[in-house]
N, C-alpha and C positions, 0 to 999 in steps of 0.2 A: 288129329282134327284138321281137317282141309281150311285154309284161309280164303274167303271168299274175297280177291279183291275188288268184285263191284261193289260193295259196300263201302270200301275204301274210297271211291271214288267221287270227287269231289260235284255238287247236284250245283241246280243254276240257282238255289236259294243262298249258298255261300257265295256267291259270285255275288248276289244281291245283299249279302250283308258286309261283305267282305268292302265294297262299294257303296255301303250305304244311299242306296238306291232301293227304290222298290224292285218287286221280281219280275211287274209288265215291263219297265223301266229298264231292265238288265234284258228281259225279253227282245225288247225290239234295239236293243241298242246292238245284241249280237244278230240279229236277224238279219237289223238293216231295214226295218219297217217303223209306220210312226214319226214324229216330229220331235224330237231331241236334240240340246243343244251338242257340239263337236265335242265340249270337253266333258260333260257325261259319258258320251260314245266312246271317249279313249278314257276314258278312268274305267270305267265298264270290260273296255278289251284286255288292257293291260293287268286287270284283276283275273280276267278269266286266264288268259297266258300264263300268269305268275302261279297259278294253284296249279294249273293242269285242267283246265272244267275244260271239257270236249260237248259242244251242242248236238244230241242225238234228237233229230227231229222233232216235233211238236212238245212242249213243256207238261208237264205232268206236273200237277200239283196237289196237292192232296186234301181230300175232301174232309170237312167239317165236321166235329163228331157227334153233333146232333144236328139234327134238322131244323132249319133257319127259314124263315121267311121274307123275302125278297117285293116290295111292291114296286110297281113298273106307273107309275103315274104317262096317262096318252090322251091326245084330245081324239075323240068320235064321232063328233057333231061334223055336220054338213062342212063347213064353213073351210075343213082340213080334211077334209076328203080326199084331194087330188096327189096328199103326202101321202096317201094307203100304202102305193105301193112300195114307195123309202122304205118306212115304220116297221112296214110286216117288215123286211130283211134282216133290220136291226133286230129283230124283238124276237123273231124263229131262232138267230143264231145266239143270242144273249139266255133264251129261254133254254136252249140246248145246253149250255156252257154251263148253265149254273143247277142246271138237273143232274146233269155228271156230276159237278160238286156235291150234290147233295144239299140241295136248298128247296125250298114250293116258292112258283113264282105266282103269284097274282097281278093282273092287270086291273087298274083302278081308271078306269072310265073316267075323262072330266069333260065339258061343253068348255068352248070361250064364253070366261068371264065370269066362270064358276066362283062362289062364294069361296076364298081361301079354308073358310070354317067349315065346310063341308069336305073337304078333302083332309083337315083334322079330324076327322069324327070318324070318315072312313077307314085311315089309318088307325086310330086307334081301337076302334072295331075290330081289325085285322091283326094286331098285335105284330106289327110288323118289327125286322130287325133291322130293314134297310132298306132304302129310298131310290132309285133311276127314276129321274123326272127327261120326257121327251118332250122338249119347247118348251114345256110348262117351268113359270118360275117366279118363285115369290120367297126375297131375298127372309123377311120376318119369318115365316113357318119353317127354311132351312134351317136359319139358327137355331129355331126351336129345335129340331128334331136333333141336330149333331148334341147340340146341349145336354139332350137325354141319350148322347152313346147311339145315336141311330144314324149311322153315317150315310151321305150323300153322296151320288152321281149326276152331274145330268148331262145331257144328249142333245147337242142341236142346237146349243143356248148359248153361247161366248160372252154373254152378259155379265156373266159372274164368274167369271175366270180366274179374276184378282181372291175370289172370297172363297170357290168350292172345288171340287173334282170337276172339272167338265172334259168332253169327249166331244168334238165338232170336227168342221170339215176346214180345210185351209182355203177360208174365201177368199185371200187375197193371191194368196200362187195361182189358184186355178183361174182367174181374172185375168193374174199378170200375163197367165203360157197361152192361155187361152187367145186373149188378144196380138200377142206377138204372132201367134199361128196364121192369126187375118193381118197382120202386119205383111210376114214373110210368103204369103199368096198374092201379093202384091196391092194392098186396101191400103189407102192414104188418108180416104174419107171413112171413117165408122162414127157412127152412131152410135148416140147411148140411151138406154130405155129402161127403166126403172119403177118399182112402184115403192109407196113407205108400207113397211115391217113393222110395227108398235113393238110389237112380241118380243123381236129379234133384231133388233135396230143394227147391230154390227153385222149383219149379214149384208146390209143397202152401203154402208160404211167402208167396209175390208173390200167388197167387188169394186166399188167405184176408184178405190187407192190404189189396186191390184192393176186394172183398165189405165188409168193415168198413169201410175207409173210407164208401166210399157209404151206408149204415146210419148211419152216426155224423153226415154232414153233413145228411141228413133228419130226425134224430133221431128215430129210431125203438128205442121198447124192443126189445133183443135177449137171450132167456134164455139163458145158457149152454147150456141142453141142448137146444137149437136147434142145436147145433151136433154132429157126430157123423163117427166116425172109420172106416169098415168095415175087411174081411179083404178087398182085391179077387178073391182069386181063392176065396174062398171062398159061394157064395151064399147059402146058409143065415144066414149072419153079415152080408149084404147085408139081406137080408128082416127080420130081425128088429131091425135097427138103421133101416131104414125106418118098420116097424111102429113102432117106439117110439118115431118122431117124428110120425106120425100120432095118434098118442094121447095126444097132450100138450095141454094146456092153457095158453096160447092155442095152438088148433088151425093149423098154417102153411095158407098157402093157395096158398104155391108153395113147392117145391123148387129150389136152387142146387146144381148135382152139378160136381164137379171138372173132367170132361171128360164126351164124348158115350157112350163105350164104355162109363161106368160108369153114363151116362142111361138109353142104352138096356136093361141089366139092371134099371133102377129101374122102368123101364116097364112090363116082364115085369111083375115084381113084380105091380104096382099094376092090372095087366089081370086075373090071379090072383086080387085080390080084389077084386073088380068095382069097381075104382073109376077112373071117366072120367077122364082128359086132355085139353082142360085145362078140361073142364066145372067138374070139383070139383077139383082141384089144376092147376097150371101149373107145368113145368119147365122150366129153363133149362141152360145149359152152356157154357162154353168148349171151345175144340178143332175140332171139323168133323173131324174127323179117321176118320169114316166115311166110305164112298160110297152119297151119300143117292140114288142112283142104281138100287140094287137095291133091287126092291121089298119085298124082306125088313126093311131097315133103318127104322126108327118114323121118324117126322117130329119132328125135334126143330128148337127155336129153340137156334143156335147164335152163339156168336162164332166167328169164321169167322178164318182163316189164310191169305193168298195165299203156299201154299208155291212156288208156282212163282217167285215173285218172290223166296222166300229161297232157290233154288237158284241164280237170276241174281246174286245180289249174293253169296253164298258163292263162283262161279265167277271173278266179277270179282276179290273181294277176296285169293283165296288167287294168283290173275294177278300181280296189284301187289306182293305180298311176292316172287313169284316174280322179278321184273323188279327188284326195287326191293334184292334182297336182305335184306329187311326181315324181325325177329323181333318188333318191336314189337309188343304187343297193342293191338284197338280193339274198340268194340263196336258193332252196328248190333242194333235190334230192330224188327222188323216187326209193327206195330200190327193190333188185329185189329178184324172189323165186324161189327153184328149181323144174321145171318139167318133171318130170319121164316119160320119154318115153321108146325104147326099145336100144339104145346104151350105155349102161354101164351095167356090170356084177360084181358083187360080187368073189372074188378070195378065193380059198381053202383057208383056213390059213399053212401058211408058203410058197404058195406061190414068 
């Protein structure tokens, strides 16, 4: 009888147990993808060293042995529309990931402001086994659901970070690299342009700590009213809190806007009144979260998001509670990078 030594050969699930760790968690920790602390990532290596586990390409894990159903809680109403093109990334690759497992995913439609009761009802309708909520989030119906064994994800939402699985984006790195970038092009003066989030209040939070950080370690004088709050959906109140920071003294010589959706209204603006990007002003933003694809969209320099990668790890990680029967919360946050477009310019020195 022939010995097959692949059999023998030790899989990244023992590396994961052997580390007591989950298997995304041993996943990205040998990958080198993800946000994990140093001493996971070296408890992680040195488990894999010590077995002998050799990482061959993309994880395989093994599918379910009945079929499970997965609901995908996403707003659809007007109001988050201009998130479409984030969402779908997430949700094609999440939707992909968890078909290979062998799960049915359904999407559950909600409006802002939806009656929490009504997205119980629909759930239980759907006889669901497991939860990914995208923005949406209401701390009493989680509990409910983990309580009856129907473990949670959600996406987009750092609000509950302390209490669930969440999967978000690192707003404060991409703020911090971000503004160092208009630091080291030579910006002494930046602005800052924000609106309030209800939904996702640490997303207005983590950017502006992420921004001041970087300003404080350059030591750069920063005036408070540099700083500015708009109405987003109102523009009039966009324009005039723009204008009011072009007319200050020290004049900024770049703009920091919250996300791209609210850059690109800045843009308008600032075309309006004939003034060049990023001849005479340079903008920046966090997010990507347009499709810089259509030619309608301005060319912004962004920090950028690999949503499709936090579809894969949302897919993998709500798998593993599923398997693992696990309520435990964890967090992973997906780092963002900067994408040179054509709104930022490099300053003379001495500028």
């Amino acid at each position: 009888m022939i010995n097959d030594r692949r059999s023998q050969e030790p899989k990244l699930q023992d590396v994961a147990d052997h580390a007591e760790v989950s298997l995304t968690t041993a996943s990205m920790a040998l990958s080198g993808k993800g946000r994990i602390s140093e001493e996971v990532k070296q408890r992680v290596l040195e488990v894999a060293q010590r077995i002998g586990y050799k990482r061959k390409g993309a994880t395989k894990i093994p599918k379910p042995s009945i079929h499970k159903r997965v609901g995908v809680i996403a707003f659809t109403d007007a109001t988050w529309s201009w998130t479409w093109h984030m969402i779908a990334q997430i949700i094609t690759e999440m939707d992909h990931v968890l078909q290979v497992l062998g799960y049915v995913v359904t999407i559950i439609p909600i409006t802002a402001g939806r009656d929490p009761d009504i997205v119980r009802k629909k759930l239980r309708q759907l006889d669901i086994d497991a939860v990914i909520s995208i923005y949406f989030g209401d701390k009493e119906l989680f509990h409910e659901l983990e309580e009856q064994n129907i473990p949670v994800a959600i996406v987009l939402n750092n609000n509950f970070e302390d209490e669930f699985t969440c999967i978000s984006v690192d707003d404060f790195q991409g703020a911090y690299e971000g503004t160092r970038y208009l630091i080291e092009l030579g910006h002494k003066q930046i602005a800052y342009i924000d609106y309030e989030i209800p939904l996702v209040h640490s997303i207005v939070t983590d950017r502006y700590i992420g921004f001041q950080k970087a300003i404080n370690e350059y030591r750069l004088t920063y005036p408070k009213e540099h700083r500015v709050t708009c109405d987003f959906n109102n523009m009039k109140d966009i324009r005039e809190k723009v204008l009011q920071l072009l007319h200050q003294e020290p004049k900024p010589t770049a703009l920091f806007a919250i996300d791209d959706y609210l850059g690109a209204k800045i843009m308008t603006i600032l075309q309006e009144q004939r003034i060049s990007v990023p001849e005479e002003i340079s903008i920046l933003t966090p997010g990507d979260v347009l499709n810089y694809e259509e030619t309608y969209i301005p060319s912004i320099t962004t920090m950028s998001t690999d949503f499709t990668l936090m579809g894969r790890l949302t897919a993998e990680m709500i798998h593993n509670k599923i398997i693992h029967n696990s309520t435990s919360a964890g967090v992973v946050k997906v780092t963002q990078k900067l994408i040179k477009r054509d709104s930022c310019r490099q300053l003379p020195q001495g500028k």
